[in-house]
C-alpha positions as CSV (number, residue, x, y, z in Angstrom):
1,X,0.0,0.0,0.0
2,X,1.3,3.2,-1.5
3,X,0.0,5.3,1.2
4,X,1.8,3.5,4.5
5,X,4.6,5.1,6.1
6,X,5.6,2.1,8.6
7,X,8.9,1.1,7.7
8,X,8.8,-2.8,7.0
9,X,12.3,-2.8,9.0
10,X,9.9,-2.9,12.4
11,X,8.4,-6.3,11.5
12,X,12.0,-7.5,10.1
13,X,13.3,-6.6,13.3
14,X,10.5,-8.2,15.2
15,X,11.4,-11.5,13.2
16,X,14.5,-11.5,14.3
17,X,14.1,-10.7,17.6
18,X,11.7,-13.3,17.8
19,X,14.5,-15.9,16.1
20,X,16.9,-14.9,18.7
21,X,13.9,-15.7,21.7
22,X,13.4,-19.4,19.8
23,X,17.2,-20.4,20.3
24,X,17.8,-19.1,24.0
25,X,15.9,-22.5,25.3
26,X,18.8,-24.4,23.7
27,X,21.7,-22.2,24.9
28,X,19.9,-22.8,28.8
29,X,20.0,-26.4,28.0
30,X,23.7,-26.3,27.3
31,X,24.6,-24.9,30.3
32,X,23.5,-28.3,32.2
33,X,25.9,-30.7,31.3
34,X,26.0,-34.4,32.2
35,X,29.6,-35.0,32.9
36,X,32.3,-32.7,33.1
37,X,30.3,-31.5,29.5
38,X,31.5,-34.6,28.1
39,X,28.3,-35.2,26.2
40,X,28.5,-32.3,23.5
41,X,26.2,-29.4,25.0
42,X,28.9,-27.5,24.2
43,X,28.6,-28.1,20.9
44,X,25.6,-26.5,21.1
45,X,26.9,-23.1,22.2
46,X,28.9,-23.3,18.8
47,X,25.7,-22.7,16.8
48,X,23.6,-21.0,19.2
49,X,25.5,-17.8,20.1
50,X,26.7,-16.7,16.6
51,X,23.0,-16.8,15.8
52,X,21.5,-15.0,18.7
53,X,24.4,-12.8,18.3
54,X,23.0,-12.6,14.6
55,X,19.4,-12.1,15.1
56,X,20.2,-9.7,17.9
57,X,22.4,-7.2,16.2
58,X,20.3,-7.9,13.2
59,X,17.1,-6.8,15.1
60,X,19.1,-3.7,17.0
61,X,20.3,-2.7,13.3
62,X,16.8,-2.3,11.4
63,X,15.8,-0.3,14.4
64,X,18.5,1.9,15.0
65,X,17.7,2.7,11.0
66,X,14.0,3.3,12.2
67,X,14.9,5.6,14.8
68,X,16.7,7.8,12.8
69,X,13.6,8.6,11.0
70,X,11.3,8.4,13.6
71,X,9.2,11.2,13.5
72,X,6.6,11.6,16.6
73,X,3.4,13.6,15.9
74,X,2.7,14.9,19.2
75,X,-0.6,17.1,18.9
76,X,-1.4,13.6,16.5
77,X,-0.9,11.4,19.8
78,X,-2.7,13.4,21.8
79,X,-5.8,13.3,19.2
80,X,-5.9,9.5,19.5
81,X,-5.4,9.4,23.0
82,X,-8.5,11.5,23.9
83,X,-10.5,10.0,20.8
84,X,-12.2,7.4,23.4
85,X,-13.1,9.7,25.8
86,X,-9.8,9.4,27.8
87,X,-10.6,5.6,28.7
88,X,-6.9,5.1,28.5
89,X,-6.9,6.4,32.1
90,X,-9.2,4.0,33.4
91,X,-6.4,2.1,35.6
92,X,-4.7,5.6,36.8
93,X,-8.4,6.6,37.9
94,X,-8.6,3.1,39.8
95,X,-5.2,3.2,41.1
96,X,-6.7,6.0,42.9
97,X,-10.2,5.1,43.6
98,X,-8.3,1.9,45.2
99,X,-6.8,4.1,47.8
100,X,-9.8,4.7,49.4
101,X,-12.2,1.5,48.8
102,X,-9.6,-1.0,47.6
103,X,-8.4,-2.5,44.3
104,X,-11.6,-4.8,43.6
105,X,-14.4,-2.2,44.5
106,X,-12.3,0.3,42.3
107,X,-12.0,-2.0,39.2
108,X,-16.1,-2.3,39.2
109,X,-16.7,0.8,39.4
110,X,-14.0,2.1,37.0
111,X,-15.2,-0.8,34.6
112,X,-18.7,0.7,35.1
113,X,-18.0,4.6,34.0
114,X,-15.9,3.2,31.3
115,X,-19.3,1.4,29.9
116,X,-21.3,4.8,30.5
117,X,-18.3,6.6,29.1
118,X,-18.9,4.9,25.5
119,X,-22.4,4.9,26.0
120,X,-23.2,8.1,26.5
121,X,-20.4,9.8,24.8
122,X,-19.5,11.3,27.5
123,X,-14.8,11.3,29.0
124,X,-14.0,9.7,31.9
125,X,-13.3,12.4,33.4
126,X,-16.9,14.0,33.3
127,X,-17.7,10.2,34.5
128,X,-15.4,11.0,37.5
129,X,-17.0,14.0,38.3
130,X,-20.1,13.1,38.6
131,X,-20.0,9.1,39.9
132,X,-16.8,9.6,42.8
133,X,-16.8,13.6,43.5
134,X,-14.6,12.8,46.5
135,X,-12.2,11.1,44.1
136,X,-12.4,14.2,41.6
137,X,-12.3,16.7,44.7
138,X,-9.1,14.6,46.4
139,X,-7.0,14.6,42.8
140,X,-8.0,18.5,42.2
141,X,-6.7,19.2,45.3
142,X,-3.2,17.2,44.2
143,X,-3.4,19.2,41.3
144,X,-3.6,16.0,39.1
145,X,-7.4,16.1,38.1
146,X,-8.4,15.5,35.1
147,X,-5.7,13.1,35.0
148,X,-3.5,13.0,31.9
149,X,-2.0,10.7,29.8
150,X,1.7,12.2,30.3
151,X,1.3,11.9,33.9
152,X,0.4,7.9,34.1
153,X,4.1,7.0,32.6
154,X,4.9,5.0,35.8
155,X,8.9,4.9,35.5
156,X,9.2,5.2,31.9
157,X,11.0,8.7,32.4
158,X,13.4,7.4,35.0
159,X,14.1,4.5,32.5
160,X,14.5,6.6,29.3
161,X,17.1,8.8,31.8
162,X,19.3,6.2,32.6
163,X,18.9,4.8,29.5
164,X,20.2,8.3,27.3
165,X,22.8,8.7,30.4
166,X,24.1,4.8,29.8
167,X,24.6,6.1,26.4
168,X,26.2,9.3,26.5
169,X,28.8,7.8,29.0
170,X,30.0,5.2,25.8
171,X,29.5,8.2,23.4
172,X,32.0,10.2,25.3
173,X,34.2,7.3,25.8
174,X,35.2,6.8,22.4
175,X,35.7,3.7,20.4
């Protein structure tokens, strides 16, 4: 299709990765010898950690290439993520509720505005609002209501920081 923009190197790299997943069952299996590896596991290690060293750098290759061109449509993103009515923050909004009633009572009645929040047509915040005011009054008074996207991230940016750190410490180290 003409029209598509998604590079086929995603599902390449996929395929790969997915080839170096099949063939870490055998390296395990080499690592428990009979006797004194006597019996040839370590033959297997002969075959098994070119590949996955194949598929691996294969797989990191087709998406370093996709990264380069990566191209993130922000204001794009955000259109999608409110196109439901925000029910992507269902689990932040129970996270919370739980605090007060507990997990299980927070799930049904999360599960419960999300129904009324396709039904009527309606966000999950207004749904908020309106079915847990306590809820809605306790986050407004954190400063976090209505909830958004960019603040239910968990420990993506603490990962994505050490991550960019890890790799300007081998940038500035040189070959």
């Amino acid at each position: 299709m003409p029209q598509k923009a998604n590079p086929i190197s995603c599902e390449a790299a996929v395929g790969a990765s997915t080839v170096a997943g099949s063939l870490l069952p055998a390296l395990h299996a080499s690592a428990q010898p009979s006797h004194e590896r006597a019996a040839g596991e370590w033959h297997v290690e002969w075959f098994v950690v070119p590949a996955l060293a194949l598929q691996a750098a294969t797989s990191l290759a087709l998406m370093a290439a996709v990264m380069k061109d990566l191209v993130v449509d922000c204001d794009r993103m955000r259109v999608n993520l409110e196109h439901d009515g925000g029910l992507i923050l269902t689990e932040a909004y129970m996270f919370a509720y739980a605090q007060d009633v507990g997990r299980e009572e927070a799930h049904q009645q999360l599960y419960a505005m999300a129904l009324r929040t396709r039904e009527h047509g309606t966000t999950l915040s207004e749904e908020v609002r309106a079915s847990l005011p306590v809820l809605a009054k306790r986050l407004e008074q954190e400063g976090r209501f209505p909830l958004k996207p960019e603040d239910y991230l968990g420990e993506a940016r603490i990962v994505a920081a050490f991550a960019v750190d890890k790799w300007r410490q081998r940038e500035s180290a040189g070959p």
